[in-house]
N, CA, C and O atoms as a GROMACS GRO file, in nm:
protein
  356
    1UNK      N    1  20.076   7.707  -2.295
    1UNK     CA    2  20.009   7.709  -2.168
    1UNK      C    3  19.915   7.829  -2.162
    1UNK      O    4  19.961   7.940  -2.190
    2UNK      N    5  19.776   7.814  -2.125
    2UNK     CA    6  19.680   7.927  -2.092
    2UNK      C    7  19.752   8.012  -1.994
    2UNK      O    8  19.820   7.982  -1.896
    3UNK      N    9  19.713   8.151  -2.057
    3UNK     CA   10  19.742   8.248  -1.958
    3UNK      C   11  19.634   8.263  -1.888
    3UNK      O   12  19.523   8.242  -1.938
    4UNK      N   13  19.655   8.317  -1.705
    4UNK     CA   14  19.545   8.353  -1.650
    4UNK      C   15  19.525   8.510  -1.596
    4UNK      O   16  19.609   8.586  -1.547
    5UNK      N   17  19.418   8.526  -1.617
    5UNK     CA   18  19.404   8.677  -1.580
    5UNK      C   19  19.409   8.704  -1.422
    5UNK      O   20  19.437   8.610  -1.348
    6UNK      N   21  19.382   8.826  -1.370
    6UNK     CA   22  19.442   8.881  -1.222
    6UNK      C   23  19.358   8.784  -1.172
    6UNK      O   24  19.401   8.676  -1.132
    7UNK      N   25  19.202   8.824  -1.172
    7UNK     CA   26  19.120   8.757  -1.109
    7UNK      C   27  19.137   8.626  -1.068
    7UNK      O   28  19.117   8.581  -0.955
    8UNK      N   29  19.195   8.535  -1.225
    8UNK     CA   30  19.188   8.378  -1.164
    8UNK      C   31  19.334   8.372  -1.076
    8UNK      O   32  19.352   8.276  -1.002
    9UNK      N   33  19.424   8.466  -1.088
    9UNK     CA   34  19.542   8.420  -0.980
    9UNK      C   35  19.469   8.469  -0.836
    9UNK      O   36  19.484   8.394  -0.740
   10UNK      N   37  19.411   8.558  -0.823
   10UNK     CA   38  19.386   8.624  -0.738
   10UNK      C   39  19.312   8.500  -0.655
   10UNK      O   40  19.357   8.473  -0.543
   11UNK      N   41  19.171   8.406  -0.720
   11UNK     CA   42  19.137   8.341  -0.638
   11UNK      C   43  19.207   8.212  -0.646
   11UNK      O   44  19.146   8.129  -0.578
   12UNK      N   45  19.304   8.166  -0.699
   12UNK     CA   46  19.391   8.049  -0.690
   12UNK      C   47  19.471   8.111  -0.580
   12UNK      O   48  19.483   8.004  -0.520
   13UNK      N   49  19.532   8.192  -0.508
   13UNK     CA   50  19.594   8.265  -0.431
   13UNK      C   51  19.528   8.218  -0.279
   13UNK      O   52  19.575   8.147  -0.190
   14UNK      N   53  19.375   8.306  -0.292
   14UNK     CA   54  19.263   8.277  -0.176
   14UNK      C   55  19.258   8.136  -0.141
   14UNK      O   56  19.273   8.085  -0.030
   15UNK      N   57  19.228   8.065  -0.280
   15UNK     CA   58  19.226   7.909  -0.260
   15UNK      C   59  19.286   7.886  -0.154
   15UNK      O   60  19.247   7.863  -0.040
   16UNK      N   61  19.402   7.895  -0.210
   16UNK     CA   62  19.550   7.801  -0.140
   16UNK      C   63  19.547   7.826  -0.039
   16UNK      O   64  19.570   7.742   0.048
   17UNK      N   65  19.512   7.967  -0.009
   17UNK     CA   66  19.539   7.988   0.187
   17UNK      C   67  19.404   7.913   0.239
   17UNK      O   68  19.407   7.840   0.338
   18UNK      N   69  19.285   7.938   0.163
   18UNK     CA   70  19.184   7.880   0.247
   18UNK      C   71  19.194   7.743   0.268
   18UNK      O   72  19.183   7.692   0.380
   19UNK      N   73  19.212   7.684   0.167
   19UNK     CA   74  19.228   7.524   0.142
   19UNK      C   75  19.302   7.465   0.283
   19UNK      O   76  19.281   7.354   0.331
   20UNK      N   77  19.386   7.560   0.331
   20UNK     CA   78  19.461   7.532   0.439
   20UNK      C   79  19.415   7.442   0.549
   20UNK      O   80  19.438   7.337   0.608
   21UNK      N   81  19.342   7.543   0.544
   21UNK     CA   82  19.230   7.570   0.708
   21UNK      C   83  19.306   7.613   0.835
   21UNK      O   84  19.288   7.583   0.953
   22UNK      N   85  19.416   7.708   0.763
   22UNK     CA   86  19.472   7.767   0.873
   22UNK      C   87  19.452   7.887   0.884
   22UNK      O   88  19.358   7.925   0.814
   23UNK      N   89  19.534   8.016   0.982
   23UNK     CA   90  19.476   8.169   0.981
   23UNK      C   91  19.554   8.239   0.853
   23UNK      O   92  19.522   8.326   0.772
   24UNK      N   93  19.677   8.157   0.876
   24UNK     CA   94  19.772   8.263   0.772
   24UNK      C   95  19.823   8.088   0.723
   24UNK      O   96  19.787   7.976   0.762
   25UNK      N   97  19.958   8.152   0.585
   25UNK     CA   98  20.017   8.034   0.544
   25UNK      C   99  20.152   8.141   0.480
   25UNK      O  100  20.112   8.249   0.437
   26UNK      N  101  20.288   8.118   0.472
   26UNK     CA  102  20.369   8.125   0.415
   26UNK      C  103  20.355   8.187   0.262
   26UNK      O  104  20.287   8.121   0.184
   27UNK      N  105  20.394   8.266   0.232
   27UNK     CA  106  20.404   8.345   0.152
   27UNK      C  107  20.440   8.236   0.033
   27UNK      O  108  20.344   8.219  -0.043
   28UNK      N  109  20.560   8.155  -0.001
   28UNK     CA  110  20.568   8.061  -0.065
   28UNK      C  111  20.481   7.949  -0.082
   28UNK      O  112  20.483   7.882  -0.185
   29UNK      N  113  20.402   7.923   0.017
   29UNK     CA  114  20.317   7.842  -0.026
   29UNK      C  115  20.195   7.890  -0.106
   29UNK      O  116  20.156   7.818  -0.198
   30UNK      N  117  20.126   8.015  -0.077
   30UNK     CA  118  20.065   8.081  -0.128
   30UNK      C  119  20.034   8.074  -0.250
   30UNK      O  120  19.926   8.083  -0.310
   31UNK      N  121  20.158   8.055  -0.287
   31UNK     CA  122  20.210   8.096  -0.474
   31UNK      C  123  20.244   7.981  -0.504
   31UNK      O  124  20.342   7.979  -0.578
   32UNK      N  125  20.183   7.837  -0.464
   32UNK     CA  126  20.277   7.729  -0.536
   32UNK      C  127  20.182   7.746  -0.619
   32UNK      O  128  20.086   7.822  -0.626
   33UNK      N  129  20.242   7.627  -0.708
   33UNK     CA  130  20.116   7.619  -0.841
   33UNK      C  131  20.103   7.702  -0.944
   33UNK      O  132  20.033   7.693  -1.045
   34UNK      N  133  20.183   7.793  -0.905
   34UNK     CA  134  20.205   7.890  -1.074
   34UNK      C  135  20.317   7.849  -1.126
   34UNK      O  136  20.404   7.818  -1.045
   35UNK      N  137  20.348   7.837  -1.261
   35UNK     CA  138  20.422   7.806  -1.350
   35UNK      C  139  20.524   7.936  -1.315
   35UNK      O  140  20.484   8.030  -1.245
   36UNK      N  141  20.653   7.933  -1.369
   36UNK     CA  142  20.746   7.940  -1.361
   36UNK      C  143  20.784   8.104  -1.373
   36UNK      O  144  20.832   8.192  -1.301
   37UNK      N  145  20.728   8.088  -1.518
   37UNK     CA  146  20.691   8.233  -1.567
   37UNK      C  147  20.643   8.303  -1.560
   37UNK      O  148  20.655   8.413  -1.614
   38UNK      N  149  20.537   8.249  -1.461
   38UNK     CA  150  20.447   8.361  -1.419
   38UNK      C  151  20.475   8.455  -1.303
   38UNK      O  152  20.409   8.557  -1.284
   39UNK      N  153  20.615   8.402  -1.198
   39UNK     CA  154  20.644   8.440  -1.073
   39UNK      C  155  20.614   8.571  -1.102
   39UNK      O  156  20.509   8.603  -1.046
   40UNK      N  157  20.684   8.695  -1.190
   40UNK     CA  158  20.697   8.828  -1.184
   40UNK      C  159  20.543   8.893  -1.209
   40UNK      O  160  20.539   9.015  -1.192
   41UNK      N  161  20.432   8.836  -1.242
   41UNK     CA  162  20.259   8.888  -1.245
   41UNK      C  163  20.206   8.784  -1.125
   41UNK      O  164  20.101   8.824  -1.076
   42UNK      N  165  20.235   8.709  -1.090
   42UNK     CA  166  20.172   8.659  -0.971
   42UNK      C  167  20.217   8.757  -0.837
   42UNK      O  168  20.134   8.816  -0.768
   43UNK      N  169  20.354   8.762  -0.817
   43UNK     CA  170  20.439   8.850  -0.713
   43UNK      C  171  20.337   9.010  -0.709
   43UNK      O  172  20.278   9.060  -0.613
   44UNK      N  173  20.345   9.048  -0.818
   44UNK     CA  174  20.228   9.182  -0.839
   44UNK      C  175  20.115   9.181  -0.796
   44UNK      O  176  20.071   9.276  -0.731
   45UNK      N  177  20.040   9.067  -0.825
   45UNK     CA  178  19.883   9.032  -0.788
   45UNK      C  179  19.888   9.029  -0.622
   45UNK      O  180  19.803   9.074  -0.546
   46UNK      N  181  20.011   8.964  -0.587
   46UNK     CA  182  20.009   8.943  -0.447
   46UNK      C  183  20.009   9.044  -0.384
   46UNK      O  184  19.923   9.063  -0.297
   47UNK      N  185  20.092   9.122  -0.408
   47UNK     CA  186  20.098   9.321  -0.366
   47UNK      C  187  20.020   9.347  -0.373
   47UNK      O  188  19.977   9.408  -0.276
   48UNK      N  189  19.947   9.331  -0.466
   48UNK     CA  190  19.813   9.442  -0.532
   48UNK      C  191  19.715   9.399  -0.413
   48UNK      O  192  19.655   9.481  -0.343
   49UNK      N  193  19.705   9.265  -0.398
   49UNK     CA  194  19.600   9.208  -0.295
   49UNK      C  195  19.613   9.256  -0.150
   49UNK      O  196  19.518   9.284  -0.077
   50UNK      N  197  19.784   9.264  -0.104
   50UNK     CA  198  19.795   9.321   0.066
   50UNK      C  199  19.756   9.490   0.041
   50UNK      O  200  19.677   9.543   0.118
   51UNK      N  201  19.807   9.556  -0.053
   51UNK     CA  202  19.734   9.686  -0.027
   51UNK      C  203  19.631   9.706  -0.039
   51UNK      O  204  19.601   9.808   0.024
   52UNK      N  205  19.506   9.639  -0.116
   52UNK     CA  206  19.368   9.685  -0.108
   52UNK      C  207  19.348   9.651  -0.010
   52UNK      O  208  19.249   9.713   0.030
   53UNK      N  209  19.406   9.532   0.119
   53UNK     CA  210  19.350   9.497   0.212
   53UNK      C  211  19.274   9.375   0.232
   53UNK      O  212  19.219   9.337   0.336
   54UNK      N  213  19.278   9.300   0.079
   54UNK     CA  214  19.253   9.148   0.066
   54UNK      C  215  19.321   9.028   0.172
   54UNK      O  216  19.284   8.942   0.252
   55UNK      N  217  19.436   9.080   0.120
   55UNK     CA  218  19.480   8.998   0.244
   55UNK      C  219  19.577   9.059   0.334
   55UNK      O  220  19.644   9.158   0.307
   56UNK      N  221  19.579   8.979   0.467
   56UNK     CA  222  19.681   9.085   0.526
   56UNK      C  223  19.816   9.012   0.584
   56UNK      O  224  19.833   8.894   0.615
   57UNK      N  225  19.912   9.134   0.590
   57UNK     CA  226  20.049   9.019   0.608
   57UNK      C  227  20.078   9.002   0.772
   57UNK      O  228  20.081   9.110   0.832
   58UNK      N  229  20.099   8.887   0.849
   58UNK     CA  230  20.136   8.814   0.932
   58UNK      C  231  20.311   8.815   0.979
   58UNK      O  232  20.362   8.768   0.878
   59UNK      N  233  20.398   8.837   1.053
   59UNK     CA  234  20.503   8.756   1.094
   59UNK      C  235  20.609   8.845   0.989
   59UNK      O  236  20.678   8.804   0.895
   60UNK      N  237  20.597   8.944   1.030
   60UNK     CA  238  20.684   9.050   0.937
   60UNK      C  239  20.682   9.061   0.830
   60UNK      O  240  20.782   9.106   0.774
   61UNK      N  241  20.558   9.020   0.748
   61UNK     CA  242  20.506   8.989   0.570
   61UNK      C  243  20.616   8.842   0.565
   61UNK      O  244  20.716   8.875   0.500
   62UNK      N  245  20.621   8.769   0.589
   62UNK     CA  246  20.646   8.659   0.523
   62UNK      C  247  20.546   8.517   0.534
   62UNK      O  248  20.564   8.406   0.485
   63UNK      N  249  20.446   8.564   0.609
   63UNK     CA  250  20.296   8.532   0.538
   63UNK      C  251  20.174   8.620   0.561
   63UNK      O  252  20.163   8.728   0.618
   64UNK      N  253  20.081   8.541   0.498
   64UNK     CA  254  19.979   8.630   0.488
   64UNK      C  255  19.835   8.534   0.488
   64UNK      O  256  19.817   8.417   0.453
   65UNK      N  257  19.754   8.623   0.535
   65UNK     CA  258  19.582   8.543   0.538
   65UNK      C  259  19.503   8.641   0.499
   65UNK      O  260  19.539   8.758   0.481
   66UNK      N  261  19.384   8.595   0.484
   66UNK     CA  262  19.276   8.642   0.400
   66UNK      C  263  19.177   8.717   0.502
   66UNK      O  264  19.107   8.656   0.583
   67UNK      N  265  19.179   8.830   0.490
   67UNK     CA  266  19.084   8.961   0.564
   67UNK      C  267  18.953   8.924   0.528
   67UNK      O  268  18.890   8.939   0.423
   68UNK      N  269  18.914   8.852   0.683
   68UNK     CA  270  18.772   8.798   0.584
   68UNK      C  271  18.658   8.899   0.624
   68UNK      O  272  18.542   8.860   0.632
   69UNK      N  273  18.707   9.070   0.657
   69UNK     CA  274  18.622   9.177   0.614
   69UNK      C  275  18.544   9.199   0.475
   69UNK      O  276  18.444   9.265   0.449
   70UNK      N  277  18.650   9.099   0.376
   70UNK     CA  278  18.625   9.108   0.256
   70UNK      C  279  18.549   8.984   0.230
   70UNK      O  280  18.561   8.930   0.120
   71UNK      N  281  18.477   8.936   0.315
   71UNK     CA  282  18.384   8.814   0.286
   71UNK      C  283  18.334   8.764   0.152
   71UNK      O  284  18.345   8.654   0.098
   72UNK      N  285  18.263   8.905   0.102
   72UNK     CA  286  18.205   8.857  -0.013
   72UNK      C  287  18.332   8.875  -0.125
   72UNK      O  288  18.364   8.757  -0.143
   73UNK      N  289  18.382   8.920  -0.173
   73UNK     CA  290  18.540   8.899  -0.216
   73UNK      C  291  18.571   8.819  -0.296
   73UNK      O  292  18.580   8.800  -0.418
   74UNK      N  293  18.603   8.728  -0.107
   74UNK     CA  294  18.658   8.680  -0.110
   74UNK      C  295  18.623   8.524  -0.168
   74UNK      O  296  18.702   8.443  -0.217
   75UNK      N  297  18.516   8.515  -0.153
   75UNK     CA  298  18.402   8.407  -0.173
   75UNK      C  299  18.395   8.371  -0.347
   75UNK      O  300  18.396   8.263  -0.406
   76UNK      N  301  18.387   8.527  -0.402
   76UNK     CA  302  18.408   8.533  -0.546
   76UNK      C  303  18.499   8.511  -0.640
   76UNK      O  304  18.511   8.471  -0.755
   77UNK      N  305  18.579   8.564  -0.515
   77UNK     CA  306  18.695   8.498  -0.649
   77UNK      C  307  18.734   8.366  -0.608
   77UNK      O  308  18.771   8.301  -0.706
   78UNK      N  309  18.741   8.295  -0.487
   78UNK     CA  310  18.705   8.171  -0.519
   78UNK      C  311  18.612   8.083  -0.601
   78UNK      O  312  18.656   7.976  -0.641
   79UNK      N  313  18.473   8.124  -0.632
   79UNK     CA  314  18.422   8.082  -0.703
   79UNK      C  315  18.506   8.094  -0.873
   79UNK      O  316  18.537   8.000  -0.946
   80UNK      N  317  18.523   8.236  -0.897
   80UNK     CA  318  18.618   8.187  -0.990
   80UNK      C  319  18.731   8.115  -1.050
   80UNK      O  320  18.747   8.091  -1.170
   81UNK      N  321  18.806   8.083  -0.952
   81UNK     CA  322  18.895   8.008  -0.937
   81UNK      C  323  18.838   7.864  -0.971
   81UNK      O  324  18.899   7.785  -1.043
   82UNK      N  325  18.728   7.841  -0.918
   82UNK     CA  326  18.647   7.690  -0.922
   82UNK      C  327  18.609   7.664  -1.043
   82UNK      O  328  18.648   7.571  -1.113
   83UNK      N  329  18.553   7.723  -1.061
   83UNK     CA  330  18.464   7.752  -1.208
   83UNK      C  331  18.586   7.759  -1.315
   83UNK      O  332  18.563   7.714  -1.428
   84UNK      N  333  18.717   7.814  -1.287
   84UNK     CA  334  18.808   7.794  -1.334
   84UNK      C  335  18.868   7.625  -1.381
   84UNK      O  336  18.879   7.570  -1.491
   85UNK      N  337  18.891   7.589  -1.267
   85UNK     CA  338  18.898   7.461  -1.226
   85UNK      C  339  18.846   7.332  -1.285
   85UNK      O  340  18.898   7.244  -1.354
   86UNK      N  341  18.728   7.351  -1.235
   86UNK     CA  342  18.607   7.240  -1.217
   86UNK      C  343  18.505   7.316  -1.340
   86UNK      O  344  18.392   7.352  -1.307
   87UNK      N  345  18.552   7.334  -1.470
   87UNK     CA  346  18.440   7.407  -1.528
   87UNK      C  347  18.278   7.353  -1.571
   87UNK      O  348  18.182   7.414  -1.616
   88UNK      N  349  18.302   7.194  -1.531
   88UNK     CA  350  18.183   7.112  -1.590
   88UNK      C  351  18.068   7.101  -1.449
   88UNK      O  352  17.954   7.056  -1.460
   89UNK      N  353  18.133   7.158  -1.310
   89UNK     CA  354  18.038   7.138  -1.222
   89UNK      C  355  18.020   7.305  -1.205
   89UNK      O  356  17.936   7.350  -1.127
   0.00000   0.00000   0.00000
């Protein structure tokens, strides 16, 4: 299985909450979609993201949404994520 670097969890992360179309989403949902093994570097990325202020935590941290102070960001690493994704469009 491909490993993915911070960046592409980071905007598979953004994805998921945006994809929502809600303000915040569950911390578990956040993180579906990573393989198994990856829980202990995804769990990190997720930290790493509430302290820079990427995203922020909701409902006593057991979810979290996307600080869209970080507009452009946030935008990017979705695009990476896509481009990840969808690499032929």
């Amino acid at each position: 299985m491909p490993t993915l670097t911070d960046e592409e969890i980071r905007g598979k992360i953004i994805y998921n909450i945006k994809r929502k179309r809600e303000q915040y989403i569950n911390v578990r949902n956040a993180v579906k979609g990573f393989p198994p093994e990856m829980f202990k570097e995804v769990s990190q990325v997720l930290r790493d993201m509430l302290k820079e202020g990427l995203l922020l935590p909701f409902k006593k941290g057991q979810c979290v949404g996307v600080n869209m102070a970080a507009r452009e960001e946030v935008l990017r690493l979705i695009e990476v994520h896509l481009q990840k994704r969808y690499p032929d469009h």
